[in-house]
N, C-alpha and C positions, 0 to 999 in steps of 0.2 A: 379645675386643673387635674382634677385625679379622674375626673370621668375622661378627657381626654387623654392622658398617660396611657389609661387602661383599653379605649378603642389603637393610641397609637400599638400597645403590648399586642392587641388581638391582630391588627394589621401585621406585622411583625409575625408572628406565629404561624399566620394562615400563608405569607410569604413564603416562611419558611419551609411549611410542609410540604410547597409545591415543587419543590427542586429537587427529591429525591428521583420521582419521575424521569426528570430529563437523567440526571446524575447514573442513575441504575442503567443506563445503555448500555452495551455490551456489543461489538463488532465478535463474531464469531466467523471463523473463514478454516476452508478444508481445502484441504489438494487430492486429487487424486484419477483416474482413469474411466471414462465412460462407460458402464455396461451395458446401457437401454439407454432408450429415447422415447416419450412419448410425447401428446399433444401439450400435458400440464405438467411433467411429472421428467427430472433427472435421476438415472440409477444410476452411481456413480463406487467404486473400487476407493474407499480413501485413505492415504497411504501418509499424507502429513497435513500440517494445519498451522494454526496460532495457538498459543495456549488456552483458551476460551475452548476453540472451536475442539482440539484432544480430549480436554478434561467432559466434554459433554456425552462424548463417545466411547467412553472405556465402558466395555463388555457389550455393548452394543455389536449385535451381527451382521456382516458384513455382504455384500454393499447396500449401501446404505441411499432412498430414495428421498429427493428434494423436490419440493413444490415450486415449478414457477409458476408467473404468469403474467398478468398484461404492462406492469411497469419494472418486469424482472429486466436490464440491459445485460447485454452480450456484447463482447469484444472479442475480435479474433486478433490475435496476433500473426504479422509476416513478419521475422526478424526482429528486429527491434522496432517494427511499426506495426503502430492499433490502430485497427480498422473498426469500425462499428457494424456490428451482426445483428444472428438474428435466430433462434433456437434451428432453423435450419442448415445451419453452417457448425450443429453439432453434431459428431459422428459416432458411433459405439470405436472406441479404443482410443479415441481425445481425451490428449491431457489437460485436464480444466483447475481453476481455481474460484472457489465457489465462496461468496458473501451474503451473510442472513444477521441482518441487524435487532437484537431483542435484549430481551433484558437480563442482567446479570444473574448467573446459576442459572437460567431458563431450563424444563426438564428437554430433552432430545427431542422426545414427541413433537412439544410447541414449537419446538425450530426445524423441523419438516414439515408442520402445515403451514408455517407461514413461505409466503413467495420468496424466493430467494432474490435479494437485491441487484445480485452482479454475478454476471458468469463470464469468463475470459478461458478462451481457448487456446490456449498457451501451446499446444501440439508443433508449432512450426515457428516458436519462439528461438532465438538467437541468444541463446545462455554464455555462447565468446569462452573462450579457450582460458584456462588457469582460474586462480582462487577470485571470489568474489570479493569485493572491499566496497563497502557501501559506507557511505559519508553522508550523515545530516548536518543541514543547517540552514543557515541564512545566504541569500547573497548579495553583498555590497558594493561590489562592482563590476565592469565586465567593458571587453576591452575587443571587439569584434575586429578588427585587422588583425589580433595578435591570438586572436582564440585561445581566449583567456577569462578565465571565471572567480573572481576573490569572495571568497564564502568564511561566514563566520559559522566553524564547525560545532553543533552543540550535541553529537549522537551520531549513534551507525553502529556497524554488525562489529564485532570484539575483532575482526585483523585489522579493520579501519583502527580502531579507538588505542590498539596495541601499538598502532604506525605513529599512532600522534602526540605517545607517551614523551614527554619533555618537550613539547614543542607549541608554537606559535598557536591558540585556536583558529585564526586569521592564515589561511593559506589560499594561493593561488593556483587553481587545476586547469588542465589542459583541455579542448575538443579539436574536433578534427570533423573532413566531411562526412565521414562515416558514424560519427554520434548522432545518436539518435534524440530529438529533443521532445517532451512529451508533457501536457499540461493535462490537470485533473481538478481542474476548476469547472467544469460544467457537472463532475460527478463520475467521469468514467475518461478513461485514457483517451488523448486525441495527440494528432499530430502538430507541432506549433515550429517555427521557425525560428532560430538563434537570438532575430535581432527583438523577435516580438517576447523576451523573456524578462522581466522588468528587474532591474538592480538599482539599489539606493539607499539611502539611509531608512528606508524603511523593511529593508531584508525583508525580499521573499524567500518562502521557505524552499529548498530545492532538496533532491537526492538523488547524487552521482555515482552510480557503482561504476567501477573500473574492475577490469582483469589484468592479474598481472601471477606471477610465483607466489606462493607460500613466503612469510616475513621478508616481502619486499619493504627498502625503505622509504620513509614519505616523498624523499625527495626524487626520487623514481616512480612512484604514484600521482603525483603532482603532475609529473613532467608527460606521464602518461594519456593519450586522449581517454575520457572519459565517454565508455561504451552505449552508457544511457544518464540523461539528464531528464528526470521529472521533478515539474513546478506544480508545488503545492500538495504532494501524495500524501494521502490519508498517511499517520505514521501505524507501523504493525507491530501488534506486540510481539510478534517473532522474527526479530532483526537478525536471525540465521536462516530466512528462507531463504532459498538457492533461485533471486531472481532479480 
C-alpha cells in the first residue's frame, strides 16, 4: 500500500511539473508602422502593444526587426473584412499588428528570432467614426429576422464595462448589413456569415465593438448596429486597443 501511495505521489509530481510549460505562455503583440521589408525579416516603427509585448521593449531602439517565416500567417484587412495574405501584400509605411507567441518575461532578443505567428495589415482597416465600446462574452441567442444578438456579457474595454454599470449582464445588441461578422476558429480572421454564428446554451464566445459618442447609454449601444462581431477572438490583454 505504501509502495503504491508513493509511485501514486511520484505520478502526481511529475504531472505536476509538466504544466508550468504550457502555463508560462505569453501572447506578446506590438502595433506599429513598417520600415523594411525583407524576404525573412519585418522592420517595423512600434508605437503601441499589449502589455507583454511594451514591458519587453522598454529601452530598446527603435525600430525594431521581427523574424517571419514559413508558418508566420498574414491578414490584410479591407474595412472590416480579412482577407488572407501573404508577406507580399506588406508595404514600408503599413500599419501592422504583429504576434509572437513565447514564454513569459522572454528577453526581446528571443522574441525577434522566433517567427512571428501573425501579421495583420490593418493600413485600410475601417476603425468607424466615434469612441470604441467593446463587449465580451457569451452568446445565447440570436434572432436573425430581427438582427439581434443576446449575449451574456462577462468583459470589454472600461466605456463598455462603464455602460453596464447597474445593469442586466444578459443584454441584446443590434447588427445591421454593414456589420461585419468574423470567425477566429481556424487561428486567424476570416470572413463568416450571420446565420453560420452558433448561439445556445452553450455560449459562444463573441466580441462586438460598436461606435458610438463618449458615455453613450447602454440602451443606445444596444440599439446601435454592432460595427464588428468576432467569434471566438483570442481575448487581449489590452482591452483599450483602438480596434
Amino acid at each position: 500500500m505504501r509502495r503504491r501511495t508513493t509511485l501514486a505521489a511520484l505520478a502526481a509530481t511529475a504531472a505536476f511539473a509538466a504544466i508550468p510549460a504550457q502555463a508560462s505562455a505569453q501572447q506578446y503583440e506590438f502595433r506599429g508602422t513598417v520600415a523594411a521589408v525583407s524576404g525573412s525579416t519585418l522592420m517595423v516603427q512600434v508605437v503601441g502593444g499589449n502589455h507583454a509585448g511594451l514591458k519587453a521593449i522598454i529601452g530598446a531602439p527603435q525600430p525594431l526587426t521581427y523574424t517571419v517565416g514559413g508558418r508566420t500567417k498574414y491578414t490584410v484587412w479591407n474595412g472590416n473584412r480579412p482577407h488572407r495574405g501573404s508577406l507580399n501584400d506588406i508595404g514600408i509605411g503599413d500599419r501592422v499588428w504583429l504576434r509572437i507567441d513565447g514564454r513569459r518575461n522572454a528577453p526581446l532578443a528571443n522574441l525577434l528570432a522566433r517567427p512571428l505567428r501573425a501579421v495583420q495589415d490593418v493600413s485600410n482597416k475601417d476603425l468607424g467614426d466615434g469612441r470604441l465600446f467593446l463587449f465580451r462574452g457569451t452568446c445565447t441567442g440570436k434572432d436573425t429576422t430581427a438582427n439581434k444578438l443576446t449575449v451574456t456579457v462577462t468583459g470589454g474595454n472600461w466605456r463598455a464595462l462603464y455602460a453596464m454599470l447597474g445593469q442586466s449582464v444578459s443584454q441584446t445588441f443590434s447588427y445591421d448589413d454593414h456589420t461585419a461578422f468574423v470567425s477566429w476558429s481556424t487561428g486567424r480572421p476570416r470572413k463568416v456569415d450571420e446565420n453560420n454564428v452558433p448561439c445556445g446554451a452553450d455560449g459562444t464566445p463573441l466580441a462586438l465593438r460598436i461606435r458610438a459618442p463618449k458615455l453613450t447609454p447602454l440602451a443606445t449601444l444596444v440599439a446601435t448596429p454592432a460595427a464588428l462581431v468576432n467569434v471566438r477572438e483570442p481575448a487581449a490583454d489590452d482591452e483599450n486597443a483602438p480596434v
